[in-house]
C-alpha positions, 0 to 999 in steps of 0.5 A: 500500500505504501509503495503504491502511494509512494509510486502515485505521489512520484508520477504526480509530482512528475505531472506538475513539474512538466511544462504544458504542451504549447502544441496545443495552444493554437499559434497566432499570427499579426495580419497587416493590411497595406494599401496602395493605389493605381490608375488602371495598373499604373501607380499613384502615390503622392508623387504623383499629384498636383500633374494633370495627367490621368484621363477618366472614363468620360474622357475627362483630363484631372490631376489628383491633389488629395486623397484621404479615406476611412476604412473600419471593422476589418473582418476574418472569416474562418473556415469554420464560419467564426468571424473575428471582427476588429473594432477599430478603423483608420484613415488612409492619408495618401496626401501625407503617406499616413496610414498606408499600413494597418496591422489589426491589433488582433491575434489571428489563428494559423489557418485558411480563413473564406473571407476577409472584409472591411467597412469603406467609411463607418457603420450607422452605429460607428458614424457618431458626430465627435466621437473620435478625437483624431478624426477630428483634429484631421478635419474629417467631419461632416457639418450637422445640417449634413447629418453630422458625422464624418467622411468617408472620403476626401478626393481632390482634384483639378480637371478640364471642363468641356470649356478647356478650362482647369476646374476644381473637383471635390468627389467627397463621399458621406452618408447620403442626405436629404433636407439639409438643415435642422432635420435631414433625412436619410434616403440609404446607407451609403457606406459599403463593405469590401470583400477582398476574399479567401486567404490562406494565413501560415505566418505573420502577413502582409495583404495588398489592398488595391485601390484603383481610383480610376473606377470611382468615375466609370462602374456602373455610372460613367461619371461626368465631372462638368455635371458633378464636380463640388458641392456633391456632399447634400447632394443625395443621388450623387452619393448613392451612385458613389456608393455604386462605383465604389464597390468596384474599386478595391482588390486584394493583391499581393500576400506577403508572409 
């Protein structure tokens, strides 16, 4: 009886002396979304801007002299169906090659995950007028006769109109509104998601997330900037057709581990 209970003190010390099998920890890994942007395959950066140098879909000539877009709720589908949301967003700053790059402050598991996706702007429920200090203090805000708010994008630039004159342009994207003032409306939800699709995770990551600028004035609507160049933020059928060309613009590219 003694020497069983010896043998069973022995094995249990043993037990509790043994490190724990980290094998069966799942491993995780840091995803870092990092964005870039083209015009039809060629590259833009901020290099680029201020030149009129890139020709629209309506054969308008522009020049590009800001660009500055939200991006929120990056999410990850796993191939089980579980959705690891992460709460946060930020700002693409192309101007000022701030943002360029966003690693989610999430752990991700090891694995194969059937869709990767983000909200292009904020929620109905995120989009709360001064609720985030930073957005602020960049000037990001929409004015409460609009709804208040904040943008979901800044794009700038110059373009020459049908009278060969150099033009400004303000393709800025909001919520879309009706009846500015003291009680607007709200016609429909004009922030979109983007799929990029299924990707495979093996290591720490780097995904390309293409933006190509050309398509916010071709797909579905052929946008004609001597008809819509500023003053598009109340302008509700404007946005809505924003919102429509947006959905083609973004890509996923390359995945770098």
């Amino acid at each position: 009886m003694k020497k069983t209970l010896s043998l069973l003190v022995v094995a249990l010390l043993l037990f509790m002396s043994c490190p724990p099998d980290d094998s069966l920890e799942p491993e995780t890994l840091t995803a870092t979304l990092s964005f870039t942007h083209n015009w039809d395959a060629t590259s833009v950066t901020s290099g680029n801007f201020n030149t009129i140098q890139y020709t629209n879909a309506n054969g308008e000539q522009l020049s590009i002299e800001r660009l500055r877009y939200l991006i929120s709720d990056v999410t990850f589908i796993r191939d089980n169906g579980e959705a690891i949301i992460i709460d946060g967003y930020n700002l693409v700053d192309v101007t000022n090659a701030e943002g360029l790059s966003y690693t989610v402050p999430n752990q991700l598991p090891k694995g194969t995950y059937t869709s990767v996706s983000f909200t292009f702007g904020l929620d109905t429920e995120d989009n709360v007028d001064g609720a985030y200090l930073d957005l602020n203090s960049a000037s990001f805000n929409v004015p409460m006769m609009l709804g208040g708010g904040y943008h979901y994008m800044q794009f700038d630039g110059k373009y020459i109109d049908d009278t060969a004159t150099v033009t400004g342009f303000n393709y800025h994207t909001i919520r879309a509104v009706d009846n500015p003032g003291a009680n607007p409306t709200f016609p429909q939800d004009t922030f979109f998601e983007v799929d990029l699709g299924p990707v495979t995770i093996n290591n720490d990551a780097t995904l390309e997330v293409k933006m190509n600028i050309a398509e916010w004035f071709k797909n579905p609507n052929t946008w004609n900037l001597n008809d819509l160049d500023t003053v598009l933020m109340p302008n509700s059928a404007a946005q809505i057709m924003m919102h429509e060309n947006g959905k083609s613009v973004f890509s996923l590219g390359a995945i770098t581990e």
